[in-house]
N, C-alpha and C positions, 0 to 999 in steps of 0.2 A: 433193434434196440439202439439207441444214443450214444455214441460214443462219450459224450460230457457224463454217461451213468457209470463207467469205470475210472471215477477220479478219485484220488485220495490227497488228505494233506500231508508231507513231508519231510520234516527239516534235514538242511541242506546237508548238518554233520552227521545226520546217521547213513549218508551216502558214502561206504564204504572206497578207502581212496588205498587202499592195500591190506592183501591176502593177513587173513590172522594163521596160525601154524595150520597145515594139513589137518583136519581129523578132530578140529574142536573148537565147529560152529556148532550155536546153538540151533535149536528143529523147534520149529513150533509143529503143533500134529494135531489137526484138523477133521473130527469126523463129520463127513457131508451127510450124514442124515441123521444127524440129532445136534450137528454146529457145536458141539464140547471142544476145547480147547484145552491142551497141556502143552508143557513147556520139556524140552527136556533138549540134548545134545547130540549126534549128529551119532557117534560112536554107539546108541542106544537103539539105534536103528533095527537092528535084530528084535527085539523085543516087541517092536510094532507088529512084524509079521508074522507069519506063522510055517512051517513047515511045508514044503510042496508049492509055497509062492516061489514067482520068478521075477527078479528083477534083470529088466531089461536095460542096455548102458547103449551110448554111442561112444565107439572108438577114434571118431575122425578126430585132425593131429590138426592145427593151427601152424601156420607157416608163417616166417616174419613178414608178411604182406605191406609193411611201411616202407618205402624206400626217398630217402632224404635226399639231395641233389640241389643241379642248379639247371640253369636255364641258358641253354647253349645259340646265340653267343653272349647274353648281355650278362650271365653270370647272377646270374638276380636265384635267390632262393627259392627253390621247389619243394612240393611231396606229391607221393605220389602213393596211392591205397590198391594194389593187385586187387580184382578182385575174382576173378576166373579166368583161366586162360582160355581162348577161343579157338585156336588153330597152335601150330608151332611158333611161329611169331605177334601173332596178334591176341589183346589181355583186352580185358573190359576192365576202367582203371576210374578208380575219384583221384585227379588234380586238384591241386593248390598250388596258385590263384587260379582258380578256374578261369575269371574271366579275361584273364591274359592269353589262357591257352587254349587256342584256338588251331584248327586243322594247319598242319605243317608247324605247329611249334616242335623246336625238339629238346632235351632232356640229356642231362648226365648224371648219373649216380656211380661212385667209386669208394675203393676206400680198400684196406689190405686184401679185403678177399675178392677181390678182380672189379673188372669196370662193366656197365650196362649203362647202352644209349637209348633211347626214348623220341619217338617221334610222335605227335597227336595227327590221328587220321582222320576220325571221324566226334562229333559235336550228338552228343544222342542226347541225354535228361537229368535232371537236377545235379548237375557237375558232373555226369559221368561222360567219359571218354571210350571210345576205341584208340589204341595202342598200339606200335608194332617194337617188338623188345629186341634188341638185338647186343649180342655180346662181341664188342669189336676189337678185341684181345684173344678171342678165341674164351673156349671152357662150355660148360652146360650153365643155360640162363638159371634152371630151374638152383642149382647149387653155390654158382653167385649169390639166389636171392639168398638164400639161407643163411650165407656168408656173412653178406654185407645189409642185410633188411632187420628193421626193427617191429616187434612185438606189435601187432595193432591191439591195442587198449582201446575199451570202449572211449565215447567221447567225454560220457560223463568223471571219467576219470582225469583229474587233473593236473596231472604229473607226467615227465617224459618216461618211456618205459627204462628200465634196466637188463642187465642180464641175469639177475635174479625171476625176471618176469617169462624166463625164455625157458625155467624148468614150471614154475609155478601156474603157469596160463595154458598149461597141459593138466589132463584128468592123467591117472593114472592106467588109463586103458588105449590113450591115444597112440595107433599105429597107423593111420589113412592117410594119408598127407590131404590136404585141401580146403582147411578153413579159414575163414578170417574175423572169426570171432568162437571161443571156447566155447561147448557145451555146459554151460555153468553149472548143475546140479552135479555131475561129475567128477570135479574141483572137488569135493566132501570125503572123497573113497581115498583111501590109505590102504597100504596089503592087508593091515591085523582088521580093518572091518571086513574087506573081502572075505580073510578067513573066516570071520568071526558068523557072517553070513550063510560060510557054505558048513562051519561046523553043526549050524541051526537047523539043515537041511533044506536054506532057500537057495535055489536056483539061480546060474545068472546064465542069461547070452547079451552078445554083443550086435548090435547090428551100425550103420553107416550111416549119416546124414549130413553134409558139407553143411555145414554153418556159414549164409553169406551175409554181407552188408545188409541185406533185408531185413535182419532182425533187430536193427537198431533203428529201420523207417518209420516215420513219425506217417499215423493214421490220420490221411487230409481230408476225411470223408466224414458224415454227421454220422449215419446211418453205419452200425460196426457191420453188416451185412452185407455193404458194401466194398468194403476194405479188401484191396489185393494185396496180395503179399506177392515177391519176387521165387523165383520157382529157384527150389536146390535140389541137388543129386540126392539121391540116395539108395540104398542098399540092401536087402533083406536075405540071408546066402537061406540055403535051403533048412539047414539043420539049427540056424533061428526060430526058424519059420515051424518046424517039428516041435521042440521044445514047447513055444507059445502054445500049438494046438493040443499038444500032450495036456500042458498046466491047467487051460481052457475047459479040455472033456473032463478035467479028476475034479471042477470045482473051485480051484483055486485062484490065485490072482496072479494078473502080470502085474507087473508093479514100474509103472515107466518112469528111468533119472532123466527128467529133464523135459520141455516143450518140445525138445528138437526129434527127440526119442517117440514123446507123443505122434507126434506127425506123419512120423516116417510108419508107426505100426497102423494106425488108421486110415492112413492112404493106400496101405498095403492091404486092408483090408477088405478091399475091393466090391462092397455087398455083400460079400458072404455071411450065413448066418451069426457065424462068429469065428475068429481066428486071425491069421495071417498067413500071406502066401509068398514065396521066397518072390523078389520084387527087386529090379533092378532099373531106375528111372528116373524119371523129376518128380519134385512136388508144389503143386499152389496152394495145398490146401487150407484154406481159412474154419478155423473151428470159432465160435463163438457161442453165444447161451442158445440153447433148442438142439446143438447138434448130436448124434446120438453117439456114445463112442461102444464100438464093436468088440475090443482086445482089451485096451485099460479099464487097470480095476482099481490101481492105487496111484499117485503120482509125487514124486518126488522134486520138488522142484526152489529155484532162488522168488525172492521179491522183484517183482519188474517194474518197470516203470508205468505211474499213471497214463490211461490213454492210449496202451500201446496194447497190438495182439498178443503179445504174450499174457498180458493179464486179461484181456479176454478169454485164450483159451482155458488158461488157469480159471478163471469163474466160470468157463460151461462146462468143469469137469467137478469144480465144487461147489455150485450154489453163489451165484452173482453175491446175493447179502451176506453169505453166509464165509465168502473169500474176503470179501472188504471187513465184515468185520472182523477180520482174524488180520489183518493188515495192521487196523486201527490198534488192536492188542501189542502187533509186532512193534507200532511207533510207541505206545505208551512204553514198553519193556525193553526200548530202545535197542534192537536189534538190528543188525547193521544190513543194509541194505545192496541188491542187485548184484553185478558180478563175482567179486569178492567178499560177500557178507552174509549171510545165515540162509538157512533157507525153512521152507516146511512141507512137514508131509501130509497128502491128503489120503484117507483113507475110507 
């Protein structure tokens, strides 16, 4: 398929530019085989499902991956976007200005909660750098960064972060440490849905999937069949993996929060007839229309951007026309858009 065949029109204000409260965005809810459309709240969530369904969460934690600085020795303004660590000291990093910083530039970031210096090693693709981080004060780099690093916000967002952004760009299940970009369907749950869920008799487990820079890469391919996506960790422990097969043989549905969630269970699904197996690894996996999903049965998920794999996946899991026009609904009914703004369920 085309990639120009997942566009949509969008105006600029329904790009949500901060969180509305915890627990009270609207849901649009989408049935993929008959395309009816309702509208309802995010907290009604139970209601969609049914008893014996599982909703499956990703728990990874977002780290302040921004770190501000300057440019040792002309003093000129840096940033600097962690985006995996590689070794002890070496990070796979987006610079700014990139095209200043070239192999042997070096870096300083400080500020109360200790100092980290910055050398660029290596020149690899589209602004990314190899890194070696070193803490010349002595301390652990890793709790520096925490200290002293700011919130990465998507780009579309466009405002400096806060520390308000530092509770709120965490889901409520976040305990992994390793992303650099929030599981955004995730962001929806509050403890009284949690509850409100397991009063219903739906199920949850948790499983692991590092959210990296990749999931904000702009598709430079015609052909969405084409499109790579950058490989992330992830994680499936065993008695995930139990649960899912349980839900599976009684009939019912997994019910996945989020693309990130998606991915990580149908990569784990390895060809088996159906299920999931405890899985501990990377992933490349590109879903788009034709693909077959093996575990997911429902999918809970935000508005992504035109163009981009996530709404890809999101229309091979609902019906290419059948997710855009439920897009078009969401722009007429002005519901707020992508990281911080509404989302919908498919069912």
């Amino acid at each position: 398929m085309l990639v120009s065949e997942f566009d949509y029109a969008l105006p600029a204000e329904l790009i949500a530019q901060a969180p509305s409260e915890r627990g009270s965005a609207r849901m649009l809810v989408l049935e993929r085989a008959t395309g009816r459309m309702r509208h309802a709240h995010v907290g009604a969530l139970p209601e969609f499902l049914a008893p014996g369904d599982l909703v499956v969460v990703n728990n990874t934690r977002v780290f302040p991956a921004r770190l501000r600085g300057h440019r040792v020795p002309s003093g000129g303004a840096v940033q600097c976007l962690l985006l995996h660590r590689l070794d002890r000291e070496r990070w796979d990093a987006l610079v700014h200005p990139g095209q200043k910083l070239g192999p042997g530039a070096r870096m300083s970031f400080g500020g109360a909660g200790g100092l980290l210096e910055a050398e660029v090693l290596e020149r690899t693709f589209h602004g990314r750098r190899v890194i070696r981080l070193l803490a010349p004060e002595g301390g652990d780099i890793e709790t520096i960064i925490d200290r002293i690093g700011h919130v990465p916000l998507p780009p579309y967002i466009k405002r400096a972060d806060t520390p308000f952004d530092r509770e709120r760009y965490q889901t409520v299940f976040a305990s992994r440490r390793g992303s650099v970009a929030a599981p955004t369907a995730g962001l929806h749950f509050t403890p009284d849905l949690v509850r409100a869920l397991e009063t219903t008799g739906i199920g949850r487990a948790e499983i692991t999937l590092h959210v990296g820079y990749g999931t904000f890469k702009p598709v430079r391919v015609e052909q969405a069949e084409d499109h790579v996506v950058d490989a992330e960790a992830f994680e499936i422990a065993a008695a995930a993996a139990r649960a899912i097969d349980r839900t599976l043989a009684a009939g019912r549905r997994v019910v996945a929060v989020g693309t990130t969630t998606t991915r990580a269970l149908e990569s784990a699904d390895a060809g088996r007839p159906a299920g999931a197996r405890p899985a501990t690894g990377v992933t490349d996996l590109v879903i788009v229309p034709g693909f077959r999903f093996g575990v997911v049965g429902a999918l809970l998920t935000n508005f992504h951007l035109p163009r981009s794999s996530l709404l890809m996946l999101v229309c091979a899991f609902g019906g290419t026309e059948r997710v855009l026009a439920a897009y078009r609904e969401a722009v007429d009914r002005r519901y707020r858009f992508y990281s911080y703004g509404d989302c919908m369920l498919i069912t």
